[in-house]
C-alpha atoms as an extended CHARMM CRD file, in Angstrom:
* protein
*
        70  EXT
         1         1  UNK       CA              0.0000000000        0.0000000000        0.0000000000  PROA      1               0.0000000000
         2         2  UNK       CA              1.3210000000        3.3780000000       -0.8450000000  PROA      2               0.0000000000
         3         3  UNK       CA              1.4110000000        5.4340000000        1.5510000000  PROA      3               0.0000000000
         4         4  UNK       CA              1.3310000000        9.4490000000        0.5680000000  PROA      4               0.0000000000
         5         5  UNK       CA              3.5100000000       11.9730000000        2.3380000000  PROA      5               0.0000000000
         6         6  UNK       CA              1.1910000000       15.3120000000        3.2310000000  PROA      6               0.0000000000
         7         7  UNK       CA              2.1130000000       18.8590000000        3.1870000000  PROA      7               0.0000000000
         8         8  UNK       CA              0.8700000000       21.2430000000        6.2100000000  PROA      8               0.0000000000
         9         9  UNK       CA             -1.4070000000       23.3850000000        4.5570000000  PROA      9               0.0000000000
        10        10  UNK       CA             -0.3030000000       26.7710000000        3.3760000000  PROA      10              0.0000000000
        11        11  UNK       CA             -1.3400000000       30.2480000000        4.7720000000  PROA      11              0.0000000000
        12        12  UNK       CA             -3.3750000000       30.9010000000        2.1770000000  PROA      12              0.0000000000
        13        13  UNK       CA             -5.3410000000       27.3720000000        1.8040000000  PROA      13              0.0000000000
        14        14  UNK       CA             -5.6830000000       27.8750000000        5.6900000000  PROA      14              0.0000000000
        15        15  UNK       CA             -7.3680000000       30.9960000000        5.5110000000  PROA      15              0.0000000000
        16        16  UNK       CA             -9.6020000000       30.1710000000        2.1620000000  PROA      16              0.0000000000
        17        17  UNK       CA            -11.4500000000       27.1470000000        3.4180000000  PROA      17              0.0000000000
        18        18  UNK       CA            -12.5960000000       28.9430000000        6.1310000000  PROA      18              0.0000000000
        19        19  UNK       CA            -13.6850000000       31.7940000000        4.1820000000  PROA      19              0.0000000000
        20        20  UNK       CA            -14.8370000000       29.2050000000        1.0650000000  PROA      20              0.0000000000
        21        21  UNK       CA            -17.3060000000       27.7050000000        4.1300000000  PROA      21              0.0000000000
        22        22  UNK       CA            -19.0050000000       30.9060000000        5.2820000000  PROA      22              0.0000000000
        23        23  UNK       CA            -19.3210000000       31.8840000000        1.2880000000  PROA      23              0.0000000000
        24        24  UNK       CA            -20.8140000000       28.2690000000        0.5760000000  PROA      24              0.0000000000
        25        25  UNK       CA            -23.1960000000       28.6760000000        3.4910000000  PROA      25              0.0000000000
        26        26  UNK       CA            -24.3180000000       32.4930000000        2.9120000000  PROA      26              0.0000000000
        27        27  UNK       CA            -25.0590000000       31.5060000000       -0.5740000000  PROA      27              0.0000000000
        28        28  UNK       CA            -27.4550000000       29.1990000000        0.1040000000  PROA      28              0.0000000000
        29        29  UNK       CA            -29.2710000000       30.6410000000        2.7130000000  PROA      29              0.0000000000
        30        30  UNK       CA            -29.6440000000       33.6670000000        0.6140000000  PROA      30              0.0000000000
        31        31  UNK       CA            -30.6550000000       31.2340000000       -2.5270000000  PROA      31              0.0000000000
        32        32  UNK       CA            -33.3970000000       29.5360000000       -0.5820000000  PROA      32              0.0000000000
        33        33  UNK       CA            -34.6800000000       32.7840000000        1.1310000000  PROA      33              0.0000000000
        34        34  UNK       CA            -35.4170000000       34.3740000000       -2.3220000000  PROA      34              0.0000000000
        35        35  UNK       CA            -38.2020000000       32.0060000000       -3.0570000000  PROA      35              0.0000000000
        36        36  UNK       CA            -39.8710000000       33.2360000000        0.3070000000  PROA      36              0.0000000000
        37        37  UNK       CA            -38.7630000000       37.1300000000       -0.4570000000  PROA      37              0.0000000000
        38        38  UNK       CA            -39.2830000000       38.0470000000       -3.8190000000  PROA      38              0.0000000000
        39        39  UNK       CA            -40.9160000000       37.3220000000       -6.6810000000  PROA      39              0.0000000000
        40        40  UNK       CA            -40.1530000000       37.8300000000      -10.6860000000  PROA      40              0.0000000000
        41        41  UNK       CA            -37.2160000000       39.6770000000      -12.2040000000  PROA      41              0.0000000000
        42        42  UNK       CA            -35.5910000000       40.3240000000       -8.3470000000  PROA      42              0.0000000000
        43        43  UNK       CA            -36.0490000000       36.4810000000       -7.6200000000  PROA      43              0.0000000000
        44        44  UNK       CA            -33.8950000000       35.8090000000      -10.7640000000  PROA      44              0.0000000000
        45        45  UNK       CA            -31.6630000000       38.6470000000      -10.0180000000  PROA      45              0.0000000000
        46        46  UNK       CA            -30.3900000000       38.1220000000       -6.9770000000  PROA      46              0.0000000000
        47        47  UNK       CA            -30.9500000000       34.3450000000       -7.0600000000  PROA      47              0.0000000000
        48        48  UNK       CA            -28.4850000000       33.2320000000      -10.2120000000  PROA      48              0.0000000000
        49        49  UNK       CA            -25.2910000000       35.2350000000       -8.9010000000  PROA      49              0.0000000000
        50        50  UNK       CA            -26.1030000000       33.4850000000       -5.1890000000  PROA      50              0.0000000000
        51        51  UNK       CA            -26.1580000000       29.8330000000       -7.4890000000  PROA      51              0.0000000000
        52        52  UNK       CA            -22.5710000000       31.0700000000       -9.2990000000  PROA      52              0.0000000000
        53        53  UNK       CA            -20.9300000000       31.9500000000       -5.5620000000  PROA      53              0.0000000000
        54        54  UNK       CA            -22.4080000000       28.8510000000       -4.0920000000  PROA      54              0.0000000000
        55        55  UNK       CA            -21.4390000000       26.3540000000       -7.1700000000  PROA      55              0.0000000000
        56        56  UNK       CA            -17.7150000000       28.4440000000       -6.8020000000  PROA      56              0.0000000000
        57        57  UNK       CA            -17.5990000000       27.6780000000       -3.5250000000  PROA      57              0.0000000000
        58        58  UNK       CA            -18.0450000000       24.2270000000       -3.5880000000  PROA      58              0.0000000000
        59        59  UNK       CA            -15.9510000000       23.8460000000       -6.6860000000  PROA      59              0.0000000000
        60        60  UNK       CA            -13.1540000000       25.6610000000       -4.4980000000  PROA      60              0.0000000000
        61        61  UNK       CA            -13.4430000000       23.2970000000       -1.1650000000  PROA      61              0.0000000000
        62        62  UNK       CA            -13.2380000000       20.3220000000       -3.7950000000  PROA      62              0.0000000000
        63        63  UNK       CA             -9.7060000000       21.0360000000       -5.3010000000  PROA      63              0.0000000000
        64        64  UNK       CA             -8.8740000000       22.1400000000       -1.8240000000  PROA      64              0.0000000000
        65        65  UNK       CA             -9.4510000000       19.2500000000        0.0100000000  PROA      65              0.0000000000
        66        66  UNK       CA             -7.1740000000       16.5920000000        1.8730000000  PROA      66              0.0000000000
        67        67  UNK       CA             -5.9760000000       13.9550000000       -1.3350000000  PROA      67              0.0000000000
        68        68  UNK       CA             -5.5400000000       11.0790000000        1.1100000000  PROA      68              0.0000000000
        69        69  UNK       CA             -7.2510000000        8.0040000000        0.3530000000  PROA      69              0.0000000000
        70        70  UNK       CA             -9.1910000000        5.4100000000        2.4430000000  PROA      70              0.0000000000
């Protein structure tokens, strides 16, 4: 079995998960919300750039996660 040496995370990725998290999470509670807030154009308007950050987020949590395997 190979076994992988791991780096200590950098400064930056140490600080960016965090920050990737609370993005992730605002996101969607604004997403959701706008169904109950608004209706028409300001639904879509504030609802499809919430999507992009939240879809971002996760995309940047995914090539910044731990590469060890089971």
């Amino acid at each position: 079995m190979d076994h992988v040496k791991h780096r200590p995370p950098t400064t930056s990725e140490s600080v960016m998960k965090p920050l990737l998290w609370l993005l992730l999470v605002v996101a969607l509670i604004v997403n959701v919300s706008t169904s109950f807030l608004w209706e028409g154009l300001t639904q879509v308007a504030v609802s499809i750039p919430t999507g992009v950050l939240f879809l971002g987020s996760a995309v940047g949590l995914w090539l910044l996660r731990d590469k060890q395997q089971a």
